[in-house]
VEXTORVEX-790508 format. One record per residue (C-alpha): x, y, z; residue number from 0. Coordinates in nm, 3 decimals, decimal comma, padded with zeros to 5 digits. Layout:
BEGIN
        X        Y        Z   nr
        X        Y        Z  NUM
...
//
This chain:
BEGIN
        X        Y        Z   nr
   00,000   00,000   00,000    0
   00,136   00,349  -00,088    1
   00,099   00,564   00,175    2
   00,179   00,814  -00,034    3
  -00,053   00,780  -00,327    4
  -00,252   01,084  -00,214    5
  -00,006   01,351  -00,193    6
   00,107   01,587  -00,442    7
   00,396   01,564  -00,660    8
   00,480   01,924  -00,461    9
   00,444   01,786  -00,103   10
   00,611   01,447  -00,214   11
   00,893   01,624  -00,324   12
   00,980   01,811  -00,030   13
   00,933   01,480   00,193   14
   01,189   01,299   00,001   15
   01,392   01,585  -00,039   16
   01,412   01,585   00,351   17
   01,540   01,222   00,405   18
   01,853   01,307   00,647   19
   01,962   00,896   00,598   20
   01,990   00,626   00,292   21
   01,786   00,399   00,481   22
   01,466   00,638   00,448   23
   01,544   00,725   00,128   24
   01,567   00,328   00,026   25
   01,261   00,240   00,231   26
   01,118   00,589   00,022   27
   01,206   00,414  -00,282   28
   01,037   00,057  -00,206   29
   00,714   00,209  -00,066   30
   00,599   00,459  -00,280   31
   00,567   00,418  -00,683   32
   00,659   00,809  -00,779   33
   00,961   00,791  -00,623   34
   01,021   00,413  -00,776   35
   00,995   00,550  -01,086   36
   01,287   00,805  -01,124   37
   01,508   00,541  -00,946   38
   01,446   00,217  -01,108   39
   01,617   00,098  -01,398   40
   01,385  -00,073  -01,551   41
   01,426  -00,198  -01,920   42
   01,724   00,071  -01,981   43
   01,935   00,032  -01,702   44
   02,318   00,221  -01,876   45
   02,083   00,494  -01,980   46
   02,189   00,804  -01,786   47
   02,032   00,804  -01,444   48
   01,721   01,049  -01,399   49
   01,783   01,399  -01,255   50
   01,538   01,364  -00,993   51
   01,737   01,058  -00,844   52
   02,021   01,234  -00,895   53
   01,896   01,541  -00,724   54
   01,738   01,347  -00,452   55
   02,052   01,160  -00,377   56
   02,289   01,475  -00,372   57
   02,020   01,638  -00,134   58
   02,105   01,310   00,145   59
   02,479   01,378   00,070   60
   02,480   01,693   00,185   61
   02,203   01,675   00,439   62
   02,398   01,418   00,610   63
   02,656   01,484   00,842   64
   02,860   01,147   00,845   65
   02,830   01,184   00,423   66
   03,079   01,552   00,510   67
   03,404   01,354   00,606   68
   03,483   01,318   00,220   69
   03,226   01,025   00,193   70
   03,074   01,161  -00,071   71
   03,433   01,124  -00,312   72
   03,395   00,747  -00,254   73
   03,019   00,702  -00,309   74
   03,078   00,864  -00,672   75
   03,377   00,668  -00,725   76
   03,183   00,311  -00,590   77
   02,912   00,439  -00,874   78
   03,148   00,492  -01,160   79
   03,244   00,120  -01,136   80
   02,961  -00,018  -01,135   81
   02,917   00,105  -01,483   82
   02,973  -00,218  -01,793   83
   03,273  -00,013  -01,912   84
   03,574   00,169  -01,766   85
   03,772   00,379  -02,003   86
   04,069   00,470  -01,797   87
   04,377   00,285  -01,907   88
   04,477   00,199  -01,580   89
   04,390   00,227  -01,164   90
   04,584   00,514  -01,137   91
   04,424   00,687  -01,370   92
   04,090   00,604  -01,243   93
   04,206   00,744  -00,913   94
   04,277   01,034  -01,006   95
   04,029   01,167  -01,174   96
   03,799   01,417  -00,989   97
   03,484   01,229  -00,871   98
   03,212   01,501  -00,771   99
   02,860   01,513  -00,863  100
   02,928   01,779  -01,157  101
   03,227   01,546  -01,337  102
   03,022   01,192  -01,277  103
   02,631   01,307  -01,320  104
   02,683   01,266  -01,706  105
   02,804   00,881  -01,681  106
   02,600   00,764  -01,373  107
   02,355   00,490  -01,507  108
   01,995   00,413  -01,362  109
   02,147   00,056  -01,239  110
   02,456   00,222  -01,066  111
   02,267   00,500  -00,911  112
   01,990   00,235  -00,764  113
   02,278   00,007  -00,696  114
   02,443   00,264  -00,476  115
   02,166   00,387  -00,263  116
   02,098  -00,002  -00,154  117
   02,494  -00,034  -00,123  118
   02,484   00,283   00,116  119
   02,159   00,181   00,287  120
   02,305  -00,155   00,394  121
   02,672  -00,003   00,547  122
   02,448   00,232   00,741  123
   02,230  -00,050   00,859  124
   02,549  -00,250   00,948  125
   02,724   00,044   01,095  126
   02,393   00,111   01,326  127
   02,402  -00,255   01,490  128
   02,798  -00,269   01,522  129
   02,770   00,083   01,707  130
   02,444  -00,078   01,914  131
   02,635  -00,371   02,034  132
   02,935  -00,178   02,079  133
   02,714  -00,003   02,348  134
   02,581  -00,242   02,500  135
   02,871  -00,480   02,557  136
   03,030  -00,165   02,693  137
   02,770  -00,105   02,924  138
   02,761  -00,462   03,012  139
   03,132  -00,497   03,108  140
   03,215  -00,123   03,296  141
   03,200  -00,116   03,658  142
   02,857  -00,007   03,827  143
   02,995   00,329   04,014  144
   03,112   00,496   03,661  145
   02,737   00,506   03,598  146
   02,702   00,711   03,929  147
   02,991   00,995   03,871  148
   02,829   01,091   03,565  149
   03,035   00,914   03,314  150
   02,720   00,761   03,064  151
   02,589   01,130   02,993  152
   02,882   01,003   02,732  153
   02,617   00,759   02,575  154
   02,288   00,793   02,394  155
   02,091   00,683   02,702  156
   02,191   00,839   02,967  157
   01,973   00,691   03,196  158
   02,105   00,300   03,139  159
   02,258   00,142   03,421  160
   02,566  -00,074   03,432  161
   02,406  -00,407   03,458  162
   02,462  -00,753   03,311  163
   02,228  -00,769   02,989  164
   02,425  -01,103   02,865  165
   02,422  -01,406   03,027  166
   02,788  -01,455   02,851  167
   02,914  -01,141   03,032  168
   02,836  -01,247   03,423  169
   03,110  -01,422   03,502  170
   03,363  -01,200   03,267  171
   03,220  -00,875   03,510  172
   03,283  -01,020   03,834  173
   03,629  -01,114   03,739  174
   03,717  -00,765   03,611  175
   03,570  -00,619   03,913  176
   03,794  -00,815   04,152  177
   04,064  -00,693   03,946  178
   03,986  -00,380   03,899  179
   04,237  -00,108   03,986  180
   04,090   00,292   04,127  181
   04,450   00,370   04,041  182
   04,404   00,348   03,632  183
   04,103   00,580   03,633  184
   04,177   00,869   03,350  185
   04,075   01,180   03,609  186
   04,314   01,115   03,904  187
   04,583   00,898   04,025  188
   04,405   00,804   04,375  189
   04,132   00,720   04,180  190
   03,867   00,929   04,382  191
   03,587   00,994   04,122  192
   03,585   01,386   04,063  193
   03,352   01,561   03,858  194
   03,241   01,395   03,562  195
   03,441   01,517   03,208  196
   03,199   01,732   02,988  197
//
């Protein structure tokens, strides 16, 4: 069902236009027919990719923050190989060529545009969980009084406590909190908890 179905081209446009992430863009893509439509290759898939998609996709490069640290060179560089036919004579001359939205918007294809945004949506959907567990096994193996001098305002939820979630981690916690040492704590050498680092 296309939630979408009733809205106009105008409003649709803006909502798109205003997907911070891949994964909303992708999901954007899957759920709703007009957008479909400028990003599916379909029976021509080397024809030159639709300037809608290509608009839509530049608009979540910019718009998102992690997309700033130069990400953007590589995602333009991932699309031009995906096309059937390289012309550089060799790697290094691939490399350097200047991939930006101006130099590669005249060879990107339907396929390797769609290809992309699924590419991108899936490393952000992989980088979410690794961070997630990352988080959670942290939690999971840090003593219980760093929760009390403050130190998991550092963490999305700020309000999680410093318990076992894992049945894998009990007996790994105890141990390290036999062992652990005040003296190796980062904000003093006695290891008396001062105020928490901002």
């Amino acid at each position: 069902m296309d939630g979408f179905r009733g809205l106009p081209h105008e409003l649709l446009a803006i909502i798109v236009r205003n997907t911070a992430d891949w994964i909303s863009l992708e999901s954007s893509i899957l759920a709703s027919p007009p957008v479909t439509a400028p990003f599916e290759p379909g029976e021509s898939p080397d024809a030159p990719a639709e300037s809608d998609a290509i608009y839509l996709v530049k608009e979540v490069l910019q718009a998102n923050p992690v997309m700033n640290s130069g990400l953007d060179h590589y995602f333009y560089m991932c699309a031009a190989l995906r096309r059937r036919s390289v012309n550089d004579r060799s790697l290094a001359d691939f490399l350097a060529r200047d991939f930006s939205l101006e130099t590669t918007r005249t060879t990107m294809t339907r396929a390797s545009l769609r290809e992309m945004v699924g590419v991108a949506a899936n490393i952000q959907r992989l980088a979410c969980i690794c961070l997630t567990s990352f988080l959670t096994r942290l939690r999971a193996i840090l003593p219980e009084y760093l929760n009390k001098v403050g130190l998991y305002a550092w963490f999305p939820d700020s309000n999680a406590k410093a318990s076992v979630t894992m049945p894998n981690y009990t007996t790994r916690l105890s141990s390290r909190r036999r062992q652990w040492r005040p003296a190796i704590l980062p904000w003093g050498a006695s290891g008396a908890a001062q105020a928490p680092l901002r």
